[in-house]
Z-matrix of the N, CA and C atoms (Angstrom, degrees):
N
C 1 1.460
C 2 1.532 1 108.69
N 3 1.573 2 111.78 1 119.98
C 4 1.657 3 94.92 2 162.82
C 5 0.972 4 137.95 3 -50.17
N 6 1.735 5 135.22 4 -175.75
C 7 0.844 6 135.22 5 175.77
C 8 1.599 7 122.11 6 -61.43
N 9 1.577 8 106.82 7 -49.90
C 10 1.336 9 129.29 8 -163.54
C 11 1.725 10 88.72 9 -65.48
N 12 1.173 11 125.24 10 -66.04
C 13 1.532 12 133.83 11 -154.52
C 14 2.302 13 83.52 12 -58.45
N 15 0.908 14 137.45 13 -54.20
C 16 1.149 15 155.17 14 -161.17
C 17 1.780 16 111.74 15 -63.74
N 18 1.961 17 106.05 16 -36.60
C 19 1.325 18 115.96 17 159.97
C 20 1.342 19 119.93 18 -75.83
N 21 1.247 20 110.86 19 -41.38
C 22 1.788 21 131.17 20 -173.13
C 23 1.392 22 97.19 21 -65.23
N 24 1.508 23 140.84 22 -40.17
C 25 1.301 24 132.62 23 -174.94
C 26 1.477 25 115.38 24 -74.78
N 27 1.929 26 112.99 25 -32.71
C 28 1.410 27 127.74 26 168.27
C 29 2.100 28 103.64 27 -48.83
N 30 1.330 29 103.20 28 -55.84
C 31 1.466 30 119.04 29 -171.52
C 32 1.000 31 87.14 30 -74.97
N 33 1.433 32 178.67 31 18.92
C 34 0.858 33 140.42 32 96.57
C 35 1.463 34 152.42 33 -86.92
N 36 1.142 35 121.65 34 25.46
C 37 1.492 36 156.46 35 173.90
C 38 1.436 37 107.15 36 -106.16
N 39 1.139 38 133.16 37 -23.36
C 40 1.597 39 131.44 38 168.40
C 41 1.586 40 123.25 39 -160.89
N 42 1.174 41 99.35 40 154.67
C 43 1.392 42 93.90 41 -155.86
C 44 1.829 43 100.04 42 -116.48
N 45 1.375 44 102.57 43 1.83
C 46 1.686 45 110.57 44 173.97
C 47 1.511 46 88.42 45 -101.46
N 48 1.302 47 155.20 46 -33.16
C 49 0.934 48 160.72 47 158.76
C 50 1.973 49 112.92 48 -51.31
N 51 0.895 50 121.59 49 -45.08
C 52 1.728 51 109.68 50 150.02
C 53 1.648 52 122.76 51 -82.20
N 54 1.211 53 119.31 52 -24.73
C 55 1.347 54 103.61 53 143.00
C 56 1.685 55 138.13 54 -39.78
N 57 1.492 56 98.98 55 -75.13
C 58 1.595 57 111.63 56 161.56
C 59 1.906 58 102.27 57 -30.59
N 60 1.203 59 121.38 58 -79.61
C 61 1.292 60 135.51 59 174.94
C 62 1.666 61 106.37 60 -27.43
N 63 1.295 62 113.21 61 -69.56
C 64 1.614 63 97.98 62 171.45
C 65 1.633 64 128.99 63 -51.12
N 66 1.102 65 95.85 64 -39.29
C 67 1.525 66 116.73 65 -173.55
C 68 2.155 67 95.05 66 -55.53
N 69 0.934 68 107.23 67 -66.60
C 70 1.597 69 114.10 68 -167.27
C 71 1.482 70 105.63 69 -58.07
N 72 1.453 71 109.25 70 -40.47
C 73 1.516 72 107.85 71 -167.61
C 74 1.708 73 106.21 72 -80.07
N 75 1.287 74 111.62 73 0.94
C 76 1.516 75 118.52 74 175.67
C 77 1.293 76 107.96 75 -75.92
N 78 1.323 77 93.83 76 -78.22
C 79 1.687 78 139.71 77 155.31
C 80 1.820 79 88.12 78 -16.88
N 81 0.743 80 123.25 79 -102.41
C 82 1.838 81 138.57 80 -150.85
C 83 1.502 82 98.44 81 -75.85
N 84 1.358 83 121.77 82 -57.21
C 85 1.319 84 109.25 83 -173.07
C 86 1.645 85 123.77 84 -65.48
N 87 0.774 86 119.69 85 -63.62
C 88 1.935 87 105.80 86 162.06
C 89 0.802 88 111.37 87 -28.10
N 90 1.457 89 147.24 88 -61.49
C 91 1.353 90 144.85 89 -167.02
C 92 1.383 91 111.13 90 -40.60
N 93 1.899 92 97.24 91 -59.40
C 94 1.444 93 100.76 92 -178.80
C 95 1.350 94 142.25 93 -54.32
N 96 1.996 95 90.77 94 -29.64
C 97 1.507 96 102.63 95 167.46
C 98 0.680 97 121.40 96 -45.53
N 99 1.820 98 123.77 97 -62.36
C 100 1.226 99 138.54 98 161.23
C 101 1.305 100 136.25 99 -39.34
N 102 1.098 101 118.57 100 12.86
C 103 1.648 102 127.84 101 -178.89
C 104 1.592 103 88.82 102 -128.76
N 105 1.301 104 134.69 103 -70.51
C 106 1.090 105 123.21 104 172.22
C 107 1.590 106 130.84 105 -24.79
N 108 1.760 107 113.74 106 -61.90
C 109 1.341 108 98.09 107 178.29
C 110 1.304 109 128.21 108 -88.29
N 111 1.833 110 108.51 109 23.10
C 112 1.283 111 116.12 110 -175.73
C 113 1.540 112 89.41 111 -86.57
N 114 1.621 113 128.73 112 -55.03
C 115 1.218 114 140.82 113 161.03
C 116 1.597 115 100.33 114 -18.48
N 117 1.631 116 112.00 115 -80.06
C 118 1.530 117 125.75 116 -142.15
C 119 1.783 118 99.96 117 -59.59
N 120 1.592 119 99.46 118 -16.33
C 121 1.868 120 93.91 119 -161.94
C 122 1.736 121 100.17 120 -108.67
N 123 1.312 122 90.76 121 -4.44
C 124 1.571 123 82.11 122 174.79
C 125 1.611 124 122.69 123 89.66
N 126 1.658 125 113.03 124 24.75
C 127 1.330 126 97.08 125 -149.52
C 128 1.427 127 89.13 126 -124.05
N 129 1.396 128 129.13 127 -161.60
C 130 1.316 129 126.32 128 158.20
C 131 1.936 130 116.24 129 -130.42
N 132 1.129 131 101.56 130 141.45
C 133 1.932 132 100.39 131 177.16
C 134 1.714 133 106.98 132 -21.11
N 135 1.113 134 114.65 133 -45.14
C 136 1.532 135 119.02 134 -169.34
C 137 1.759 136 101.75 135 -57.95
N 138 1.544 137 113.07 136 -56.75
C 139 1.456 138 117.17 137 -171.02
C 140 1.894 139 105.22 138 -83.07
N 141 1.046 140 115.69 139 -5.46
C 142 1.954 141 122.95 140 161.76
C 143 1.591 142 103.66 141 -69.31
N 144 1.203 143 97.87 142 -39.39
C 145 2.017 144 108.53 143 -162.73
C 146 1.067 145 71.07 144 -76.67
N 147 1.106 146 127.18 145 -111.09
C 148 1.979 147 137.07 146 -154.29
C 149 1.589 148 89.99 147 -17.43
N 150 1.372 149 113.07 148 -110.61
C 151 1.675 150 104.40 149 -171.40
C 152 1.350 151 123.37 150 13.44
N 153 1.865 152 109.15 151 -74.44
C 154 1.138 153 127.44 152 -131.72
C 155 1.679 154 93.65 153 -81.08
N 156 2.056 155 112.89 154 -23.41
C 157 1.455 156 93.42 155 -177.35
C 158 2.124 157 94.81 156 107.37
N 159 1.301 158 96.38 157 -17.99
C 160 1.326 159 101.66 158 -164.30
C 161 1.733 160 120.87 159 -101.77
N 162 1.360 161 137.59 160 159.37
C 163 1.576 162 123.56 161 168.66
C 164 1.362 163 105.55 162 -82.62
N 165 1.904 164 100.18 163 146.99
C 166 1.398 165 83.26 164 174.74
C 167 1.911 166 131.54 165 -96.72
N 168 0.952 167 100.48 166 50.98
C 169 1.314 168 121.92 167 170.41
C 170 1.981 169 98.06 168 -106.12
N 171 0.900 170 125.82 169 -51.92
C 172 1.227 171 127.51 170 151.37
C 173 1.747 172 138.14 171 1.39
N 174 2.168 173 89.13 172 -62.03
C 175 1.045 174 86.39 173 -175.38
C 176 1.481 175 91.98 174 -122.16
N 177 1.206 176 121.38 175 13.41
C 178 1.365 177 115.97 176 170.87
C 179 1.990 178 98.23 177 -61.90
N 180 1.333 179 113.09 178 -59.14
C 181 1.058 180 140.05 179 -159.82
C 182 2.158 181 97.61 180 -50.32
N 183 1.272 182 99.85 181 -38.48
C 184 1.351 183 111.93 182 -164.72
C 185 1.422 184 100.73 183 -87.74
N 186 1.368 185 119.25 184 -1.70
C 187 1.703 186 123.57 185 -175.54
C 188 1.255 187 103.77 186 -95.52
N 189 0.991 188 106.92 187 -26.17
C 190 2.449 189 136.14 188 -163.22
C 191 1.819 190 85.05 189 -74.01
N 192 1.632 191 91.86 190 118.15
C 193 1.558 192 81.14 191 173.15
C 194 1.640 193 101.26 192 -100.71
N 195 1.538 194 108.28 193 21.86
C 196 1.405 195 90.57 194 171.92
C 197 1.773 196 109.73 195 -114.99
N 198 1.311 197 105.40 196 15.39
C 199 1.568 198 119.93 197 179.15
C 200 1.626 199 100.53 198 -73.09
N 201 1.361 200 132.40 199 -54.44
C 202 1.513 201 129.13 200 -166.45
C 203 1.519 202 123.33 201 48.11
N 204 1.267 203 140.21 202 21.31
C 205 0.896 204 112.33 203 -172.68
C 206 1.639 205 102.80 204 -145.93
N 207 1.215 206 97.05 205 46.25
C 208 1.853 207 105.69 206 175.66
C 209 1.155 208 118.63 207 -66.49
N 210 1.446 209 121.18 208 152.86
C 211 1.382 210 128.88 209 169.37
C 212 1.031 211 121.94 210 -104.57
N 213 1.611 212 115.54 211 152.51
C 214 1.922 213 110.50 212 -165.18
C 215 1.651 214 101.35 213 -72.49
N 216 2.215 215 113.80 214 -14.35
C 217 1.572 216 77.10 215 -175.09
C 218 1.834 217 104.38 216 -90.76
N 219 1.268 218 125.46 217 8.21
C 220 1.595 219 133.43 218 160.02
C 221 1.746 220 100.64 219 -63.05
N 222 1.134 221 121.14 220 -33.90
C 223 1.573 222 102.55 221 -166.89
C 224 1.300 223 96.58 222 -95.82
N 225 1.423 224 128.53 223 -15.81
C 226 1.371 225 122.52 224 172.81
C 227 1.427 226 110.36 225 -56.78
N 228 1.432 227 107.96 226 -58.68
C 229 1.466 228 126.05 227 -165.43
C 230 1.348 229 100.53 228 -50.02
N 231 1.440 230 114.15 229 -63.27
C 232 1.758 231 111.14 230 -171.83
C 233 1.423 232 105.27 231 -67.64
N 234 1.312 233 131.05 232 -38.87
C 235 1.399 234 102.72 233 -171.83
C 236 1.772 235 104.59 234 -69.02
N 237 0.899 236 112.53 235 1.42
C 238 1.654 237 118.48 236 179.48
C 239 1.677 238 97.18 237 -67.83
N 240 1.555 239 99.68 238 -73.97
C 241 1.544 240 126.34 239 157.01
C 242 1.832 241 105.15 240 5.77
N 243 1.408 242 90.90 241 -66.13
C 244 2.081 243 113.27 242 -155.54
C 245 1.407 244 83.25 243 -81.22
N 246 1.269 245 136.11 244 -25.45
C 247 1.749 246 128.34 245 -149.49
C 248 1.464 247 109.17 246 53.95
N 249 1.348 248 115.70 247 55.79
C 250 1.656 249 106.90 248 177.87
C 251 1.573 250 94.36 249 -152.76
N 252 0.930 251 98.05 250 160.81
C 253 1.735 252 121.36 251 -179.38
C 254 1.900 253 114.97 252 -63.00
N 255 0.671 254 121.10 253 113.98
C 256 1.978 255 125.01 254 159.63
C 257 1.400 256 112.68 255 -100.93
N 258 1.760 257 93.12 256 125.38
C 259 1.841 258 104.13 257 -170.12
C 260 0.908 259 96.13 258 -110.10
N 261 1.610 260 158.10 259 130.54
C 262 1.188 261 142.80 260 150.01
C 263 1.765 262 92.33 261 -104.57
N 264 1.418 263 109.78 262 151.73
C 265 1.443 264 124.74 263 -159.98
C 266 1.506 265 100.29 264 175.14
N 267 1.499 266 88.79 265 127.62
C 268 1.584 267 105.93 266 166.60
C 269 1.432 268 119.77 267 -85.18
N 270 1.526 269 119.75 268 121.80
C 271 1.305 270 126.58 269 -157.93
C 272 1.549 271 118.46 270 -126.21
N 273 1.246 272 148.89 271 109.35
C 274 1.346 273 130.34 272 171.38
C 275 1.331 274 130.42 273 -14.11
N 276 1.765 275 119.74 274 134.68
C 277 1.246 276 123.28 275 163.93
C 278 1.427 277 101.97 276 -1.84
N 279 1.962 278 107.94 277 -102.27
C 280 1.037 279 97.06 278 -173.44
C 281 1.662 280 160.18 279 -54.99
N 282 1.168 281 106.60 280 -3.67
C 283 1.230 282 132.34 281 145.68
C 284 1.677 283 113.71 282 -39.83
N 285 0.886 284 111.14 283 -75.39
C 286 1.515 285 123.01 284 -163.57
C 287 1.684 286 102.76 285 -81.24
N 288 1.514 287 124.42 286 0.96
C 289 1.207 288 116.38 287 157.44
C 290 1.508 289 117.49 288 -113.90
N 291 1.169 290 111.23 289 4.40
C 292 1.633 291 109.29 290 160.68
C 293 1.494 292 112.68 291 -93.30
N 294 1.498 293 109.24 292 -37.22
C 295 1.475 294 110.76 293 149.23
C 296 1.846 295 114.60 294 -17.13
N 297 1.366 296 79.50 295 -96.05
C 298 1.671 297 96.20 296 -176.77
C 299 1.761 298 115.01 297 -54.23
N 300 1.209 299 104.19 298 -18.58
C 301 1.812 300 70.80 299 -179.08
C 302 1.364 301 94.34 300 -109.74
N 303 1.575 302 141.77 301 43.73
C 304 1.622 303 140.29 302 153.03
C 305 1.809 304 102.91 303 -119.63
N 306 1.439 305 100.33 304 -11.64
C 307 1.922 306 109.98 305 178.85
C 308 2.053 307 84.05 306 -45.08
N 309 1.288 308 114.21 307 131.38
C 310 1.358 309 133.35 308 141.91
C 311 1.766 310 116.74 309 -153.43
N 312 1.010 311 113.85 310 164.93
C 313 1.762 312 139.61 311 154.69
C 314 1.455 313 96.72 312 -5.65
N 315 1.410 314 83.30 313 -65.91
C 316 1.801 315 103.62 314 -156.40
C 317 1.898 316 107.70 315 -68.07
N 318 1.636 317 99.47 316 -52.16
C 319 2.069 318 86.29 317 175.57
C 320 1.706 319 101.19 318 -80.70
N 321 1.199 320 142.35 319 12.61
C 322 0.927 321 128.51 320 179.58
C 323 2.229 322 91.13 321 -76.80
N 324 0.736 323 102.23 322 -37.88
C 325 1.718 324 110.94 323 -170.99
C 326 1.735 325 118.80 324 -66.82
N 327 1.651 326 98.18 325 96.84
C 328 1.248 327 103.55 326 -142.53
C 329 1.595 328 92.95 327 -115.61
N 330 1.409 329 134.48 328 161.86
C 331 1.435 330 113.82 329 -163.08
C 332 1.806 331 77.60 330 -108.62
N 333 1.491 332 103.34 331 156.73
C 334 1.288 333 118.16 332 -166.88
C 335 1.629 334 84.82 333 -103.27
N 336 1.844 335 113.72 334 -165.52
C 337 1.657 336 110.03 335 -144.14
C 338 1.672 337 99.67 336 -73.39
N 339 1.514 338 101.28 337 -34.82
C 340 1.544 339 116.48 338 -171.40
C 341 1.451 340 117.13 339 -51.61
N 342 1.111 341 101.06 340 -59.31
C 343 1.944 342 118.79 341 169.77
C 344 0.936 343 114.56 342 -33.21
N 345 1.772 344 114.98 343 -65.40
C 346 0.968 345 131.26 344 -170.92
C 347 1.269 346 127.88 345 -87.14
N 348 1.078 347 124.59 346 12.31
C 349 1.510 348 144.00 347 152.30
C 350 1.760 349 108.44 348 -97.54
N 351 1.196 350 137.90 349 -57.81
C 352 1.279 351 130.62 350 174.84
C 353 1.751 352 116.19 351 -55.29
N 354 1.429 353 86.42 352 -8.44
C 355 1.961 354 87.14 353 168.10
C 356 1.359 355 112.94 354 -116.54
N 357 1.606 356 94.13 355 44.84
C 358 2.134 357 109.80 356 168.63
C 359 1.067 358 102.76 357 61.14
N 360 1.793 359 133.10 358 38.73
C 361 1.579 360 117.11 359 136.26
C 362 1.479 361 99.26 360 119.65
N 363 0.883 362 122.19 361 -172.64
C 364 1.994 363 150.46 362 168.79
C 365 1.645 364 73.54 363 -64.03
N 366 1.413 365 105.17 364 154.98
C 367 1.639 366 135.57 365 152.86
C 368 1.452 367 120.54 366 -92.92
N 369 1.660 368 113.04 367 110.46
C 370 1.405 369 126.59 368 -168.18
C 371 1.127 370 122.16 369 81.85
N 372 1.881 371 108.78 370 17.03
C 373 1.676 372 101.39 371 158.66
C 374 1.259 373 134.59 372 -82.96
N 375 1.460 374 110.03 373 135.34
C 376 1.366 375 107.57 374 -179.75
C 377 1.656 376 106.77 375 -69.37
N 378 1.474 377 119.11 376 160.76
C 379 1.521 378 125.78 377 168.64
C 380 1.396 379 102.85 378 -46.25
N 381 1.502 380 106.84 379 163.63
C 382 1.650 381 120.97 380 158.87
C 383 1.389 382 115.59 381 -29.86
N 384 1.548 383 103.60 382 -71.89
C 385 1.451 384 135.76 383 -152.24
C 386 1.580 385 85.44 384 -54.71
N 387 0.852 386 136.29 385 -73.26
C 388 1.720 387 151.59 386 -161.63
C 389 1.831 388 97.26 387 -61.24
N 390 1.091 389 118.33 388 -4.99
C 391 1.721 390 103.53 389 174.20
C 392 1.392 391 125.08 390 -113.36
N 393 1.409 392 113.11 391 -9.34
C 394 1.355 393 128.63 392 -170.89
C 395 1.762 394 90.80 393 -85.40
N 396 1.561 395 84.14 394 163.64
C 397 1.409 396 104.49 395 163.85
C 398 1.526 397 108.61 396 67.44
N 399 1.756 398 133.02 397 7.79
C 400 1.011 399 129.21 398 179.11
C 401 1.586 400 108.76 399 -66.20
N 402 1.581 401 97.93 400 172.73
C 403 1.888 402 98.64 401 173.36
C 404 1.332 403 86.00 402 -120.14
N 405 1.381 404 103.22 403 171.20
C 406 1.381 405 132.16 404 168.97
C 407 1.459 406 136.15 405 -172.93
N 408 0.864 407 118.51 406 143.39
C 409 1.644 408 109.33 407 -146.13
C 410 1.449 409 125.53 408 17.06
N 411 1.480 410 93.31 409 53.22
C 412 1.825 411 104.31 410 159.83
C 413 1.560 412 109.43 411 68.04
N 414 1.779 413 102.05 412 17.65
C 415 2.097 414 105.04 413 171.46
C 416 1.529 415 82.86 414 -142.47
N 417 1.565 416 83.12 415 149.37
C 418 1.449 417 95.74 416 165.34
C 419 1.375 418 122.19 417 -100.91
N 420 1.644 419 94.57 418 112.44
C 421 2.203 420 89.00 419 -160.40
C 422 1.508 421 114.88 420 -85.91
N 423 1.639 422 115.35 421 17.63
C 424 1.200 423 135.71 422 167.09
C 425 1.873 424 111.67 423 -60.10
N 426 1.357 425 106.14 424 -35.27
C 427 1.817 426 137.38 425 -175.15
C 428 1.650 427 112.97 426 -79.74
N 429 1.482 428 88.78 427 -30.36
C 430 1.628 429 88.51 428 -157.54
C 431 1.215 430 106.86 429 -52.12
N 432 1.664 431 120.45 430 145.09
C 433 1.621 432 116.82 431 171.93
C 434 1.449 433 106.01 432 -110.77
N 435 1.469 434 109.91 433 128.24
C 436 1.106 435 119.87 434 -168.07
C 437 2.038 436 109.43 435 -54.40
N 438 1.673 437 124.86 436 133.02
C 439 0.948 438 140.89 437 158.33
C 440 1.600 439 119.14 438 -38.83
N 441 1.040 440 129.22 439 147.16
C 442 1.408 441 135.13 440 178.68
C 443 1.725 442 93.43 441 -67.00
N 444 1.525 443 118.76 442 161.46
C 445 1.290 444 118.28 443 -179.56
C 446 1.544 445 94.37 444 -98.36
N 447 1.557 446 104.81 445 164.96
C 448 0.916 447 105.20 446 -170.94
C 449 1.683 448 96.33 447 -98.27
N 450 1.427 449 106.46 448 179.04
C 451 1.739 450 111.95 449 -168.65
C 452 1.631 451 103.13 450 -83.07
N 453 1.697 452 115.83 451 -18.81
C 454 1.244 453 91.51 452 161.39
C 455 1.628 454 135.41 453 -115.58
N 456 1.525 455 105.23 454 39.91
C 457 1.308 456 135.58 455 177.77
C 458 1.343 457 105.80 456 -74.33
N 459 1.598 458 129.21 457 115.41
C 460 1.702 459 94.93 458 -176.07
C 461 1.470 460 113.73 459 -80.58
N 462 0.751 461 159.39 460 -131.36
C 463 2.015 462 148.77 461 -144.71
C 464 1.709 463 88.01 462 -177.73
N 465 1.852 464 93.43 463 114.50
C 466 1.943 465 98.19 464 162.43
C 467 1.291 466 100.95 465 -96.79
N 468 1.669 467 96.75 466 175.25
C 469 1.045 468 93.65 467 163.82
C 470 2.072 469 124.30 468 -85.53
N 471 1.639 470 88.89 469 -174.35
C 472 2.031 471 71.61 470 -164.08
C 473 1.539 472 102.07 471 -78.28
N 474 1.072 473 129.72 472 2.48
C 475 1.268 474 120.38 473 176.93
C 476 1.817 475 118.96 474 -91.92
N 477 1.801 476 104.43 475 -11.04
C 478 1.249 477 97.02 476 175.44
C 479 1.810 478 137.41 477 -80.21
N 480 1.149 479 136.08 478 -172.81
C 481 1.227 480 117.28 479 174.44
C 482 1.348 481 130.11 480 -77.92
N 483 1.196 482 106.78 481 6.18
C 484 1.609 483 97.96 482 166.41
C 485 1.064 484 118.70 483 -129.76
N 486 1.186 485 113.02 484 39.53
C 487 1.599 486 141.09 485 175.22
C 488 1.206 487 104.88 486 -65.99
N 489 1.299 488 127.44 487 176.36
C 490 1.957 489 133.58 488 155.53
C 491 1.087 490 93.10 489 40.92
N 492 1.495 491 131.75 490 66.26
C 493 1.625 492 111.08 491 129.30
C 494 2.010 493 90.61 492 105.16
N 495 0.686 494 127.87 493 -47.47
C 496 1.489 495 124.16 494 174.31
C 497 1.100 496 117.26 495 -25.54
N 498 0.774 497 130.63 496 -65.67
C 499 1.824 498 147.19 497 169.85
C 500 1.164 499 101.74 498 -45.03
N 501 1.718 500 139.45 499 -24.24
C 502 1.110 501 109.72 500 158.74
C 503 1.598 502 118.06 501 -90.50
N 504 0.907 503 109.74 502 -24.37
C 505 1.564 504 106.05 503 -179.86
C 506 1.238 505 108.79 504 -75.41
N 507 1.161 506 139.18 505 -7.88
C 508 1.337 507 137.26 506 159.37
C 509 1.363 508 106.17 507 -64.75
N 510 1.494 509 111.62 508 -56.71
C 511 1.997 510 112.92 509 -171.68
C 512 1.814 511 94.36 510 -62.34
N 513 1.295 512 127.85 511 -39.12
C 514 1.306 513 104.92 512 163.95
C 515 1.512 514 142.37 513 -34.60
N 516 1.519 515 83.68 514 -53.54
C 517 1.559 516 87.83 515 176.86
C 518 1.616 517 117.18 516 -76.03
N 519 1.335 518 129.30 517 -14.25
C 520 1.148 519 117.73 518 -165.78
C 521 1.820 520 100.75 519 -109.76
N 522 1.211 521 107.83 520 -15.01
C 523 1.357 522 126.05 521 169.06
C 524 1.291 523 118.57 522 -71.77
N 525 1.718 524 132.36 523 5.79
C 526 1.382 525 154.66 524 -154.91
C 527 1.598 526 103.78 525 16.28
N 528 1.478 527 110.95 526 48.15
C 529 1.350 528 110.07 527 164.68
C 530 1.678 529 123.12 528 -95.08
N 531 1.772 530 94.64 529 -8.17
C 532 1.330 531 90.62 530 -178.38
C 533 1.925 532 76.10 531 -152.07
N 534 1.686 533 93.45 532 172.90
C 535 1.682 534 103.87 533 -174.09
C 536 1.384 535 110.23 534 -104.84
N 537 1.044 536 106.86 535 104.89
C 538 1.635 537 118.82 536 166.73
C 539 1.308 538 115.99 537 -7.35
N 540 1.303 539 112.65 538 -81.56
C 541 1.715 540 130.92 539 179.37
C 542 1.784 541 101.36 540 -49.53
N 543 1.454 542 115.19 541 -28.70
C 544 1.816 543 94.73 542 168.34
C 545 1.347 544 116.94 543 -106.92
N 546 1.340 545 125.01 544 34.06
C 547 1.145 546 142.87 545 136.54
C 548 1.113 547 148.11 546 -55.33
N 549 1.748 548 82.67 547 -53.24
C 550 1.524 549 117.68 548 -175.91
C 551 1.439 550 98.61 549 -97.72
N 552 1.170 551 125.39 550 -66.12
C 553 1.755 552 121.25 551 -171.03
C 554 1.835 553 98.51 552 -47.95
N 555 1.214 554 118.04 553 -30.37
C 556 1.708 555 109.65 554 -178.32
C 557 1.656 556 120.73 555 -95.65
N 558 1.113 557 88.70 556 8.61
C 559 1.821 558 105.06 557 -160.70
C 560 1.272 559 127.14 558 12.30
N 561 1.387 560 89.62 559 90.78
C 562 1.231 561 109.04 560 178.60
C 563 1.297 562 122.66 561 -103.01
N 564 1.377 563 128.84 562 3.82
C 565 1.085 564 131.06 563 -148.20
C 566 1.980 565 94.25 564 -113.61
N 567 0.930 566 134.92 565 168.28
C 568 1.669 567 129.42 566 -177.32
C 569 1.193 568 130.46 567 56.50
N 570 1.512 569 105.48 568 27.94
C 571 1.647 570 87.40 569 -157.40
C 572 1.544 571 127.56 570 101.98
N 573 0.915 572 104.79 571 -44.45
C 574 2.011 573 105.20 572 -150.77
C 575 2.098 574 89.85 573 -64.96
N 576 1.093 575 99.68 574 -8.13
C 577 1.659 576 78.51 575 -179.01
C 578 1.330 577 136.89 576 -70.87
């Protein structure tokens, strides 16, 4: 029996038992990421801390898969650190056990923004020219004028990424006023519009 068919029978025989299971792979798996692309990039905790903005007691602590108790704005910071993206997302059972039984060393090694731009971009992007001007849910969010911030928004500067108006199209999307995935499939989100 594989692995997957062998987890899927655990998940389904108890349901404090996929709890436990989420709980560890939170718990343990970030960590590991985090040891991996400290490995994969060549760097050491000391030059993650600097990057990331962070101490390195910080992210020593966030490498410790027996620490558990990170915060999303610590995983912000380091994936800042790596120059790569952090998704946290709630995903089906099976989801999160095909996850885990292909998790190794090796897919943990993810190319950060640089890499992955000197190897001609995102995979399956269309050009600029071809993304602007889309509709979506019946507005064109090409128009939208960015909202006043609110007073407890903290203030970037104008050169950062959520400068000009971003920040609202983000509260869109998470505000289910607009759909994530046509955000993202039109990229609209950073700029790129």
């Amino acid at each position: 029996m594989n692995t997957f068919k062998t987890l899927w029978g655990k998940f389904s025989k108890n349901k404090a038992y996929r709890e436990e299971f989420v709980a560890a792979q939170v718990k343990r798996g970030i960590p590991f990421q985090i040891r991996a692309l400290i490995k994969h990039q060549g760097i050491t905790q000391e030059v993650l801390a600097q990057r990331a903005g962070l101490k390195q007691g910080v992210v020593s602590r966030a490498a410790n898969p027996e620490y558990g108790n990170l915060t999303l704005n610590t995983l912000i910071r380091i994936a800042a650190g790596f120059d790569v993206a952090f998704v946290g997302k709630f995903v089906p059972f099976s989801e999160l056990g095909r996850w885990f039984t292909q998790l190794s060393e090796e897919s943990a090694k993810i190319k950060n923004f640089n890499e992955e731009q000197l190897a001609s971009g995102p995979a399956n992007e269309r050009p600029l020219q071809a993304r602007t001007k889309r509709r979506t849910h019946h507005r064109n969010i090409t128009n939208i004028t960015p909202k006043p911030r609110d007073s407890a928004v903290k203030k970037r500067p104008p050169g950062s990424a959520l400068a000009n108006g971003n920040q609202m199209l983000i509260r869109q999307v998470y505000s289910g006023n607009q759909s994530s995935a046509s955000f993202a499939q039109k990229g609209q989100i950073y700029g790129s519009n």
